[in-house]
C-alpha positions as CSV (number, residue, x, y, z in Angstrom):
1,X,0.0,0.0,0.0
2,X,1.5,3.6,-1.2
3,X,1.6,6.0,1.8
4,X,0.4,9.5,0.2
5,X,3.1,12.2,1.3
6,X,1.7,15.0,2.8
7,X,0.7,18.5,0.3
8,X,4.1,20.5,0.5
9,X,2.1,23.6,0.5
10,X,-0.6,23.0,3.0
11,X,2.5,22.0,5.6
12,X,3.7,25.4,5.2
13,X,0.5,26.9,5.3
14,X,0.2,24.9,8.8
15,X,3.3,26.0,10.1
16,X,3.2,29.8,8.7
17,X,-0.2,29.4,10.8
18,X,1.3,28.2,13.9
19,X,4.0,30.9,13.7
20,X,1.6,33.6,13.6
21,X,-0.5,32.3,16.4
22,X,2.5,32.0,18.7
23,X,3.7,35.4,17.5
24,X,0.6,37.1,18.2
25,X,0.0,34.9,22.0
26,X,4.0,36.0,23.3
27,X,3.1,39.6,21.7
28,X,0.1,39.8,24.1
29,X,1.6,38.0,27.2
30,X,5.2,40.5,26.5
31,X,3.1,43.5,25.9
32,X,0.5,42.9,29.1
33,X,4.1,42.6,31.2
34,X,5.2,46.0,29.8
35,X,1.8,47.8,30.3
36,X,1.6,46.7,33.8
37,X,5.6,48.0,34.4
38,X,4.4,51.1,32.4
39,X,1.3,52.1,34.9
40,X,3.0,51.0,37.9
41,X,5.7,53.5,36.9
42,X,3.5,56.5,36.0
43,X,1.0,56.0,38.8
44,X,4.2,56.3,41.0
45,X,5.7,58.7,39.5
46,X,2.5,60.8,39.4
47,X,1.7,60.7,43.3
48,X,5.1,62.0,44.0
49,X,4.7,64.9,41.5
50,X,1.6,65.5,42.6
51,X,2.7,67.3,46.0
52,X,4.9,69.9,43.5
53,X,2.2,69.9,40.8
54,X,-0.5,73.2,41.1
55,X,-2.3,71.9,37.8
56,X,-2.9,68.3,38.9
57,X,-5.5,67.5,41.8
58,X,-5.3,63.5,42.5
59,X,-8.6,64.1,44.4
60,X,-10.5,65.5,42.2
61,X,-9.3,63.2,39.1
62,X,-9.4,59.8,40.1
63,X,-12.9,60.0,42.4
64,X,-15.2,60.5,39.5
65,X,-13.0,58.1,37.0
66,X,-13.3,55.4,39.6
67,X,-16.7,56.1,40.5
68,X,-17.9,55.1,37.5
69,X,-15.8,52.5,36.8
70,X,-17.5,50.3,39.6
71,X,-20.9,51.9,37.9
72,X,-19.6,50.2,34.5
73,X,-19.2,46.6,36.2
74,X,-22.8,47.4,37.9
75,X,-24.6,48.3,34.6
76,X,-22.5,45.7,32.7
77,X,-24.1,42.7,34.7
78,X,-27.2,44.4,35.2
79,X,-27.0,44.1,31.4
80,X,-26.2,40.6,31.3
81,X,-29.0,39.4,33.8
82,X,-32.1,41.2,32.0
83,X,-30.6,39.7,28.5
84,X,-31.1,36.0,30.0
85,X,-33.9,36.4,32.3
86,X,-36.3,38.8,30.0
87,X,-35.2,39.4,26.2
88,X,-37.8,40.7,24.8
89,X,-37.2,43.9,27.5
90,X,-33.3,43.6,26.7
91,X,-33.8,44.4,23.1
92,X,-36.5,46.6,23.5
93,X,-34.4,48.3,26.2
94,X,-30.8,48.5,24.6
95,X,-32.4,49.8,21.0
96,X,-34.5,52.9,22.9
97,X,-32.7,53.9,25.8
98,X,-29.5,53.9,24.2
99,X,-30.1,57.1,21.9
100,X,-31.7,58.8,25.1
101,X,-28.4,58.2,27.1
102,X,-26.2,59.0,24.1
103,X,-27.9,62.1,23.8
104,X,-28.0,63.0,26.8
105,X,-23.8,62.5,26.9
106,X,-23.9,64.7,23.6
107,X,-25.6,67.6,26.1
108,X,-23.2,67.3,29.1
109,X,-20.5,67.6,26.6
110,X,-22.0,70.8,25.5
111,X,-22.2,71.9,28.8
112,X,-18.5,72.0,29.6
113,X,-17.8,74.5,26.5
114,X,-14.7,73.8,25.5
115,X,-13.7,73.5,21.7
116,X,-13.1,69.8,22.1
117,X,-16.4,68.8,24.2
118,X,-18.1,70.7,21.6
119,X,-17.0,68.4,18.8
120,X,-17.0,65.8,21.0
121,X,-20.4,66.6,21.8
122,X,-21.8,67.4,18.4
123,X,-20.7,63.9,17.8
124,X,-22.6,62.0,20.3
125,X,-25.5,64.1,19.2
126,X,-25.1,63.2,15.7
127,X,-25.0,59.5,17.1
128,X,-27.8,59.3,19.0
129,X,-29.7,60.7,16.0
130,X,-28.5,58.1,13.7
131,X,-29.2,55.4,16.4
132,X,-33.1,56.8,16.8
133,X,-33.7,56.0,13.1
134,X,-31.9,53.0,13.0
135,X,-33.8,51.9,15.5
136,X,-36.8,52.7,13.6
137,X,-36.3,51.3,10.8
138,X,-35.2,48.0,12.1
139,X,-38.0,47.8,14.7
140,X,-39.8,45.0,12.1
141,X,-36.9,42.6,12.8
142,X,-37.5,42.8,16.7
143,X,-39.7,40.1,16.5
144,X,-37.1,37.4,15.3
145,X,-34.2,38.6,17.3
146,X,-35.8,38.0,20.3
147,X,-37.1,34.8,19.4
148,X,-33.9,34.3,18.1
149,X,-31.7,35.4,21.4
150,X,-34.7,33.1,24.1
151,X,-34.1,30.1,22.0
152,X,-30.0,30.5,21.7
153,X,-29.7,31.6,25.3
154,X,-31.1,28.7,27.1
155,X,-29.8,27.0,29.6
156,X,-28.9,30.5,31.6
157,X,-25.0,31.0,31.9
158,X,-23.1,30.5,34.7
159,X,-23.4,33.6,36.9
160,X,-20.1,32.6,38.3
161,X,-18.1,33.2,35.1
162,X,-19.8,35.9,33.9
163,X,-19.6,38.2,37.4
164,X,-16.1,37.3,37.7
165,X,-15.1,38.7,34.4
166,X,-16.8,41.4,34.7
167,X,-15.2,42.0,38.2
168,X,-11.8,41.0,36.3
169,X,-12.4,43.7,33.6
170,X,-13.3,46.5,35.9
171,X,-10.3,46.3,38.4
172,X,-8.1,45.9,35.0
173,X,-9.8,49.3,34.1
174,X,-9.2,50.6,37.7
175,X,-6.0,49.7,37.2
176,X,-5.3,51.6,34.1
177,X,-6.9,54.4,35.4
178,X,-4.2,55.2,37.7
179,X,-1.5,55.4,35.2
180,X,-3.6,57.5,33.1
181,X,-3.8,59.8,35.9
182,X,0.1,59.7,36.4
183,X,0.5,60.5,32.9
184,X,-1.6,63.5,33.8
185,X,-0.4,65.1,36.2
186,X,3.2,65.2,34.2
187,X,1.2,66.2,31.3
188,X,4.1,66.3,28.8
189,X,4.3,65.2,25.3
190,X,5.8,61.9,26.0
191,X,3.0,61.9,28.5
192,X,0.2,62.1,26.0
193,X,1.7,59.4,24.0
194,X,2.0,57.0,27.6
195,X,-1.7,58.0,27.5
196,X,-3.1,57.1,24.1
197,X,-0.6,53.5,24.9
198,X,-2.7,52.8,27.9
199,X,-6.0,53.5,25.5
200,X,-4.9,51.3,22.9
201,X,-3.4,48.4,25.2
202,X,-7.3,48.9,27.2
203,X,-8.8,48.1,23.7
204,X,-6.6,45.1,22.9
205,X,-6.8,43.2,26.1
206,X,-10.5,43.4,26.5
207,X,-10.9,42.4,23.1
208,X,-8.6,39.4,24.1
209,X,-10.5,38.5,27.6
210,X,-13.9,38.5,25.8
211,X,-12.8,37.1,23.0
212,X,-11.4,34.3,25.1
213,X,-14.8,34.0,26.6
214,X,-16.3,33.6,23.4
215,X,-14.5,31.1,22.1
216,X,-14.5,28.8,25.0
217,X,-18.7,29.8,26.0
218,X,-19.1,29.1,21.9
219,X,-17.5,25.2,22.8
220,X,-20.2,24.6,25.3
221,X,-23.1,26.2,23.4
222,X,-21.8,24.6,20.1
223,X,-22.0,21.2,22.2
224,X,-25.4,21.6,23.9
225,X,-26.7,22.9,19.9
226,X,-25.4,20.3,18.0
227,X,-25.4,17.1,20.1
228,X,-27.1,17.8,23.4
229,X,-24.0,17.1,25.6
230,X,-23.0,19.3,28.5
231,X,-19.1,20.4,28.9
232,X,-18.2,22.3,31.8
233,X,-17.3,26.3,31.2
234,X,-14.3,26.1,33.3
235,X,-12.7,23.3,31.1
236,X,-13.8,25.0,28.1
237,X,-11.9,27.8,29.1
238,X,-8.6,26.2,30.6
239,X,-8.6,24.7,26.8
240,X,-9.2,28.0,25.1
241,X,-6.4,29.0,27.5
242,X,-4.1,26.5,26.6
243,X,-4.2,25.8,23.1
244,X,-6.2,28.9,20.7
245,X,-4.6,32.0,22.8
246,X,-2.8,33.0,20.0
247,X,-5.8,32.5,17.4
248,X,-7.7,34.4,20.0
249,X,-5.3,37.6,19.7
250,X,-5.1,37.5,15.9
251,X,-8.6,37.7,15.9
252,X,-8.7,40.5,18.5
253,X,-6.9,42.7,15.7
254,X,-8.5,42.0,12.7
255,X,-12.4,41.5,13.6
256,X,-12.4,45.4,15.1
257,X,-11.0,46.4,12.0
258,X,-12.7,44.7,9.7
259,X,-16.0,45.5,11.8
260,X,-15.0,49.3,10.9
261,X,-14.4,48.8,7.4
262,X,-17.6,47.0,6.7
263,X,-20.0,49.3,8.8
264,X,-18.2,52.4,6.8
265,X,-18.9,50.6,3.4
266,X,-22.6,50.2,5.0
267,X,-23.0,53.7,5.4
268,X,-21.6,55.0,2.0
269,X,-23.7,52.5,0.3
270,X,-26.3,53.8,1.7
271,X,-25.2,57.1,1.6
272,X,-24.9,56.8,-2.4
273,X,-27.4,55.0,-3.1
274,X,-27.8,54.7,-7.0
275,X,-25.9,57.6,-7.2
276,X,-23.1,57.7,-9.9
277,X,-20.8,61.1,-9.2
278,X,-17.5,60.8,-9.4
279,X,-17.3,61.0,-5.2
280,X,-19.2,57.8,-4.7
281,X,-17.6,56.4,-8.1
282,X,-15.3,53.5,-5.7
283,X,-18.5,53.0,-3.6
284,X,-18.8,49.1,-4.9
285,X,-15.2,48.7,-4.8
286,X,-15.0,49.4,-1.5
287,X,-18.2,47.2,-0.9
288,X,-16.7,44.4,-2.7
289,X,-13.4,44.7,-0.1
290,X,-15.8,44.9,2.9
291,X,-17.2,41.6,1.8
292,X,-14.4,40.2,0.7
293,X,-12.3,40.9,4.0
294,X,-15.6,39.6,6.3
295,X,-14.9,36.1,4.8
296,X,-11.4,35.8,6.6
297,X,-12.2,37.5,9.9
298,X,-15.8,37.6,11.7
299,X,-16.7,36.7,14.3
300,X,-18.2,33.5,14.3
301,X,-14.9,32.5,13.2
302,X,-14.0,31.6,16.8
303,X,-16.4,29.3,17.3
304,X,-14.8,26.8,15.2
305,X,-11.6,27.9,16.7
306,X,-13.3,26.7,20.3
307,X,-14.4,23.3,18.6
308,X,-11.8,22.4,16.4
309,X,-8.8,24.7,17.7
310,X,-8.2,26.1,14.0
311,X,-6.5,29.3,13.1
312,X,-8.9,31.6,13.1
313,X,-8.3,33.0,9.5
314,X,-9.1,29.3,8.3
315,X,-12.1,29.1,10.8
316,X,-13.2,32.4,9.6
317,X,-13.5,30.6,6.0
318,X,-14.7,27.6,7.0
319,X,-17.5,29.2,9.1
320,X,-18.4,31.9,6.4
321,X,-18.3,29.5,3.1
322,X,-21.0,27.2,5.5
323,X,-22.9,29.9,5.8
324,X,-22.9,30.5,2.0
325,X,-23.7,27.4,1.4
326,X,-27.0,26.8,3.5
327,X,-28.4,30.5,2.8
328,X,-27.5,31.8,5.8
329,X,-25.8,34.9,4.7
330,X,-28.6,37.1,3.9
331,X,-29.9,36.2,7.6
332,X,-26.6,37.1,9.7
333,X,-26.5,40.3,7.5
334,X,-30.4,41.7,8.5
335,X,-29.5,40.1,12.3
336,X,-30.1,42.6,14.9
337,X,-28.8,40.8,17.9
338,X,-24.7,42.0,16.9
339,X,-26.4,45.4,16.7
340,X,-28.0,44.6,20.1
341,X,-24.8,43.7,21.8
342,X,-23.2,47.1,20.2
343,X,-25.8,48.6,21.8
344,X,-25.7,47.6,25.1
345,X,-21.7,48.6,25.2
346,X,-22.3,52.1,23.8
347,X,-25.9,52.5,26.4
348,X,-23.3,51.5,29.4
349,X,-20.1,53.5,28.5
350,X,-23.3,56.3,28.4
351,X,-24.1,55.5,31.4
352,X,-20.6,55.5,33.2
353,X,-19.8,58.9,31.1
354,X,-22.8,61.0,32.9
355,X,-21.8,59.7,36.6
356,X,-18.0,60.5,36.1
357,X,-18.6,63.8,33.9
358,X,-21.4,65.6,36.2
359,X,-19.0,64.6,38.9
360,X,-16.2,66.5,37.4
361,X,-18.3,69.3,36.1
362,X,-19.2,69.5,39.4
363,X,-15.8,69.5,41.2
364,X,-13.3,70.4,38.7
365,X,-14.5,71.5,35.2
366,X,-11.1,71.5,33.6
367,X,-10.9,67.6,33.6
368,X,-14.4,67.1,32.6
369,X,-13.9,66.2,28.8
370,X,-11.0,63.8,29.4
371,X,-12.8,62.0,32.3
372,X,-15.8,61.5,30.1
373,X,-13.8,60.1,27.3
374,X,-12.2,57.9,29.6
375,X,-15.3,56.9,31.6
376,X,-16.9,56.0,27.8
377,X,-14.1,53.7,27.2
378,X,-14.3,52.0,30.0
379,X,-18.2,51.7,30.1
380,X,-18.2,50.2,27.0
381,X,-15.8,47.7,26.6
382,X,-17.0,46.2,30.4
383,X,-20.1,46.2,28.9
384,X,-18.9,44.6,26.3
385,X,-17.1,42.0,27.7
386,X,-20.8,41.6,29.5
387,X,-22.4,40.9,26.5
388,X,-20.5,38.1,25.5
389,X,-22.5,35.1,26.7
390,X,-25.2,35.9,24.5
391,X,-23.1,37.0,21.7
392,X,-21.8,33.4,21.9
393,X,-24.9,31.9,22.4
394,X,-26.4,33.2,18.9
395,X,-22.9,32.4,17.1
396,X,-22.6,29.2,18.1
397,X,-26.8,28.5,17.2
398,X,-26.1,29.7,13.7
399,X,-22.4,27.5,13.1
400,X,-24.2,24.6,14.2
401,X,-27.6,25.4,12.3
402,X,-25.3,25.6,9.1
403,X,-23.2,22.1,9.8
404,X,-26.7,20.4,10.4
405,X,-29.9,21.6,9.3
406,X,-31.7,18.9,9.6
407,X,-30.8,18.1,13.1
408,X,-34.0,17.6,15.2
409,X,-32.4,19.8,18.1
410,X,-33.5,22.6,15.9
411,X,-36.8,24.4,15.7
412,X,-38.3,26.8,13.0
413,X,-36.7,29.9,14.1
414,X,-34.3,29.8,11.0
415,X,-35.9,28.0,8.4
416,X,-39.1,30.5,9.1
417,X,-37.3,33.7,8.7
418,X,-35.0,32.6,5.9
419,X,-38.5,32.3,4.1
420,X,-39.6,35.5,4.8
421,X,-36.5,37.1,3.8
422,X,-37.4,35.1,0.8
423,X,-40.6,36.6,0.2
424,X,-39.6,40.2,1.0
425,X,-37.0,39.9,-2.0
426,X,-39.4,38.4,-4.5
């Protein structure tokens, strides 16, 4: 019997693979040691400056910045309970009050008058406009979203997990807050730059704990969906721990981006509409790229990274040319519960922006604007991180929907509205 050799080019494609991954896993680990030296550093440095420094007042910056990062883990499981006890109210809840709480940021921004709060606030204004109408002109689709979200989120989570990552996220942001305040009260250039470092690393490692969340929740989900077996969450995630780290921050980068690329396209498509001047002349080029780029990194990607410990680029693929293949494409593209947990981030950063800026307003006007875009940050990527049992849940009900169709673990929610969609095109 011939052995058959193994494809020269899908080894290197393997091992090109596994270089990345471990790349991007020692760049997270090496870069997480450095942040933590960094804010240890300027938080240091900045409470001994603080007793020469006239500009800087350590009790008047970091009250209202902490206050409302404890408001942020508060709001952000508050968030998480409703969505599993009561979705209909969830939805209803994150697709209305977020434009009211947005505005009302857009206001307080106002209020401080400076020529950066004004844009900032003319901004988050022009938001919570575009956020009204979008949320009535998707307010048909309610109906299968929640249906959608009560059939994907049952059995409830584990509290357990959920509370402690949210606790986990919120001392990280306390954390980070106190070098941001060193880098403050130095205030230099260099200091500005320490600043927007700390933003960016904030960004990148809550991407990385939610993400990790999703991809092992999406294991036990993907399990219960497809087969009926149980797996515990804590094994689940010792796995995703031990073996898809580095898939995990790959995918970190590149779904943010690519999320910003293909809501941007979104908008100038519809911008343009049939339109044909020169300006929006590249618009379906630059929808073409959008679609293109969503095949190699989205989201549900990392639920075959929790299953079958892929790369995520190649479980991106996978995942997306299933999709293709069954129909379900039209269906993720009009689902509302992404949008939903969007939502819920942007209504909680809202949320911990009014408590920490009325608080500074109050006590020390000049920091107002720069607490409140902190405060945002941190509200909405705990919120975020929040949101991700139910993001899992529904990403993990449509991978295994598309691998088996026919299962009888299914109900009509699918093939129902994939038939409506139908009829509305016809």
């Amino acid at each position: 019997m011939q052995i058959q050799e193994p494809n020269s080019t899908q080894f290197e494609t393997r091992t090109t693979g596994t270089f990345f991954r471990n790349l991007f896993r020692n760049a997270f680990y090496l870069h997480s040691l450095l942040m933590a030296i960094l804010v240890i550093f300027l938080t240091i440095r900045g409470l001994l400056s603080a007793a020469h420094s006239h500009h800087f007042h350590p009790k008047k910056w970091y009250p209202p910045l902490l206050a409302s990062t404890a408001c942020a883990g508060i709001v952000s499981f508050a968030w998480q309970s409703v969505t599993c006890c009561n979705p209909p109210r969830a939805i209803k809840a994150a697709f209305w009050l977020s434009p009211v709480l947005t505005c009302a940021v857009g206001i307080l921004f106002v209020l401080i008058g400076s020529a950066g709060s004004l844009v900032a606030g003319a901004v988050a204004l022009l938001s919570s406009v575009i956020q009204s109408l979008y949320s009535c002109w998707v307010n048909p689709r309610f109906e299968y979203a929640v249906r959608l979200l009560s059939v994907s989120l049952s059995p409830s989570p584990p509290k357990t997990t959920i509370l402690l990552s949210i606790v986990s996220c919120t001392l990280y942001s306390g954390f980070l807050v106190s070098g941001i305040g060193g880098a403050t009260a130095i205030g230099t250039g260099l200091d500005t730059l320490f600043v927007f470092v700390i933003l960016l690393s904030q960004a990148w490692t809550l991407h990385v704990i939610k993400n990790t969340l999703q991809v092992a929740i999406s294991r036990v989900k993907y399990m219960q969906f497809a087969s009926g077996t149980e797996i515990g969450t804590k094994i689940a995630f010792k796995d995703t721990i031990n073996h898809s780290m580095g898939s995990v921050c790959i995918g970190s980068v590149l779904v943010p981006v690519v999320g910003v690329v293909r809501g941007s396209a979104r908008a100038i498509s519809l911008i343009s509409g049939d339109a044909d001047e020169f300006m929006f002349s590249c618009t379906n080029c630059y929808s073409g790229v959008a679609s293109r780029l969503i095949a190699y990194a989205n989201r549900w990607g990392f639920v075959h990274v929790g299953i079958y410990s892929k790369g995520f680029v190649q479980a991106s693929i996978d995942t997306w040319e299933m999709f293709k293949k069954v129909g379900l494409e039209p269906l993720i593209d009009s689902d509302l519960t992404s949008s939903f947990c969007f939502l819920c981030g942007v209504a909680g950063g809202a949320v911990s922006t009014l408590i920490a800026g009325s608080w500074a307003l109050v006590v020390h006007k000049s920091y107002a604007t720069e607490v409140l875009v902190y405060a945002f940050l941190i509200g909405y990527f705990t919120s975020r991180v929040a949101m991700v049992w139910p993001q899992a849940s529904i990403s993990s009900y449509y991978v295994a929907y598309a691998e088996n169709p026919q299962s009888q673990l299914f109900d009509s929610t699918i093939p129902v509205r994939i038939q409506e969609l139908q009829r509305y095109q016809a």
